[in-house]
VOBA-1610 file (N, C-alpha, C; in pm, whole numbers, padded with zeros to 5 digits, always signed):
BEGIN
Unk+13596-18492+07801Unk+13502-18585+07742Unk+13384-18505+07689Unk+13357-18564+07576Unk+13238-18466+07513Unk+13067-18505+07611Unk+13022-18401+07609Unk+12896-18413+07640Unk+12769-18521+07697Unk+12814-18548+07526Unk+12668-18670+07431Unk+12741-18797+07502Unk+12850-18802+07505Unk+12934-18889+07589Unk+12914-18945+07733Unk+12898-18853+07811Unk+12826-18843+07939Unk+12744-18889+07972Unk+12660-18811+07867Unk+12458-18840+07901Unk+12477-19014+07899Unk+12503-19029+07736Unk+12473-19170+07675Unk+12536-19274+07802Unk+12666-19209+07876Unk+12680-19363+07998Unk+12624-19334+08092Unk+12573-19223+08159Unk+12470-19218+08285Unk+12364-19241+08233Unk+12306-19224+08104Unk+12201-19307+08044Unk+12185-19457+08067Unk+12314-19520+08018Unk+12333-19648+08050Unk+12327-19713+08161Unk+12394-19633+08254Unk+12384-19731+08357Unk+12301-19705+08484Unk+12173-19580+08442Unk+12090-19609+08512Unk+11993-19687+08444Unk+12025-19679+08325Unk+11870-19819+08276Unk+11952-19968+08362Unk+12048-20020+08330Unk+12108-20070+08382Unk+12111-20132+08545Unk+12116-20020+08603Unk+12066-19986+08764Unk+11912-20028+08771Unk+11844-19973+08740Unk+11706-20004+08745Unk+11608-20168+08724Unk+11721-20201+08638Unk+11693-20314+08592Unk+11741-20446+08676Unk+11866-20447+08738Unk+11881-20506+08851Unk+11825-20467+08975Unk+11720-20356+08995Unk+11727-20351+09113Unk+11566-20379+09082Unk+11514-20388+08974Unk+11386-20459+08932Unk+11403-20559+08988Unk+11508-20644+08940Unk+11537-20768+08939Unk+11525-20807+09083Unk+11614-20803+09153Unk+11590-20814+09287Unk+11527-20774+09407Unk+11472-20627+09389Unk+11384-20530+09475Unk+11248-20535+09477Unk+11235-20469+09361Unk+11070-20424+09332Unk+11023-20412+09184Unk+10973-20482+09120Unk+10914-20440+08949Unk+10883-20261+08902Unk+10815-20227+09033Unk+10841-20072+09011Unk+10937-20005+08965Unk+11098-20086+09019Unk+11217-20003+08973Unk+11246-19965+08789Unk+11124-20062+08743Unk+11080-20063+08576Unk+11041-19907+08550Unk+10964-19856+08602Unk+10954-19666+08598Unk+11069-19585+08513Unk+11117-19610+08625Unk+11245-19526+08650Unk+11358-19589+08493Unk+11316-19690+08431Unk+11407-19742+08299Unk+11305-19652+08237Unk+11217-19658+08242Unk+11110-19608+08113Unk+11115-19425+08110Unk+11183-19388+08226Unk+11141-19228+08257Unk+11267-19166+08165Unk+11411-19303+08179Unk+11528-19267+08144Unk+11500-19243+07974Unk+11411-19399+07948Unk+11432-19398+07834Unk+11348-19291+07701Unk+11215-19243+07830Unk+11135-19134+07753Unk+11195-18984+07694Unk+11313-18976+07846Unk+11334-18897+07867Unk+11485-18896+07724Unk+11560-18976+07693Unk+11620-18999+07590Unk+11515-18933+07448Unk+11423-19040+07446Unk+11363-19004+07307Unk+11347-18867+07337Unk+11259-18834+07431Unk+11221-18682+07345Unk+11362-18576+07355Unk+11472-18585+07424Unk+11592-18515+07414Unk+11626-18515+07241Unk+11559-18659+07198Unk+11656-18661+07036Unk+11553-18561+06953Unk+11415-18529+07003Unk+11307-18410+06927Unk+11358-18308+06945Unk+11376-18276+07102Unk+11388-18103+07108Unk+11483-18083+07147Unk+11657-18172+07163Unk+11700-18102+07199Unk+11754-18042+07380Unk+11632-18075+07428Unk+11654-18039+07568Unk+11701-18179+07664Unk+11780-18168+07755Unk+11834-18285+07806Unk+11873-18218+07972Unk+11801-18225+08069Unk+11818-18188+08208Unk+11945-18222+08276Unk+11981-18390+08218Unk+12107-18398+08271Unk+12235-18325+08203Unk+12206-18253+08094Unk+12327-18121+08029Unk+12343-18037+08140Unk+12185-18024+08163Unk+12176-17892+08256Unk+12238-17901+08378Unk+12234-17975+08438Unk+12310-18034+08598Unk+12457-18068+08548Unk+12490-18143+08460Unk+12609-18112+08452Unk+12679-17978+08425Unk+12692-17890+08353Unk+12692-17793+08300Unk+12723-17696+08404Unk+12627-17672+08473Unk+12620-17625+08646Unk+12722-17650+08715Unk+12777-17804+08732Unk+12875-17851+08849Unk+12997-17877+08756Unk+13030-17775+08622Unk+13141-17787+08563Unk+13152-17909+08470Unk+13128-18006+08474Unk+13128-18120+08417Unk+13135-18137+08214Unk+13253-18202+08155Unk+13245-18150+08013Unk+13263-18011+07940Unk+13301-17961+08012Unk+13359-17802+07963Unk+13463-17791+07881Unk+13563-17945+07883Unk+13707-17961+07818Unk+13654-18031+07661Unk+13770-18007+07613Unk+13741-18041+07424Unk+13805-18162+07419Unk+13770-18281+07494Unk+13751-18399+07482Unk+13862-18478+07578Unk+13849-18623+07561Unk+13939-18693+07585Unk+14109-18699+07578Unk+14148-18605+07466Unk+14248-18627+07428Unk+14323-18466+07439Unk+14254-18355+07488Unk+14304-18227+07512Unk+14341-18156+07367Unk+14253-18179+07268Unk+14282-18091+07148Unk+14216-18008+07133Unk+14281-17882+07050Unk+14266-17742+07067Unk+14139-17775+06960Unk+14035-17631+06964Unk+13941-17632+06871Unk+13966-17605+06716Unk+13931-17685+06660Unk+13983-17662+06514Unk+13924-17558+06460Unk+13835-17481+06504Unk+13861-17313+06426Unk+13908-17266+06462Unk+13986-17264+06599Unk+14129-17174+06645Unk+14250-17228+06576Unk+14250-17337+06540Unk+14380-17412+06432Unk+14387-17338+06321Unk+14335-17348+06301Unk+14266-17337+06107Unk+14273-17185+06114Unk+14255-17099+06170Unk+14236-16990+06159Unk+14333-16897+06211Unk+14440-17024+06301Unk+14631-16927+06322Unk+14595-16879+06474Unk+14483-16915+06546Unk+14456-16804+06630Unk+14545-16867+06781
//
């Protein structure tokens, strides 16, 4: 599975998470949507994204997708 793939559903479903547990817990759990979602925007400026980094680390997304296809400049290029 690609990457951007990753982020974008642990993205999801901790805004998600947060938001029910607003719902029923504590309004504070509102933070923690806004930290996800800050933390989104400025990934789309610079680039940098912490949860790459932790994944990345524990192996996670290293494979060329869903479907196990080879990289197309090793195709294309006979290699």
């Amino acid at each position: 599975m690609k990457m951007h793939m990753i982020v974008r559903r642990f993205a999801g479903a901790f805004i998600l998470a947060s938001l029910l547990l607003a719902h029923y817990l504590s309004p504070y759990w509102l933070w923690f949507a806004a930290f996800v979602g800050f933390n989104l925007l400025q990934s789309s400026f610079t680039n940098f994204c912490p949860l790459e980094i932790v994944l990345k680390k524990v192996g996670v997304g290293r494979d060329r997708g869903s479907c196990g296809g080879a990289d197309p400049v090793q195709v294309a290029s006979g290699k």
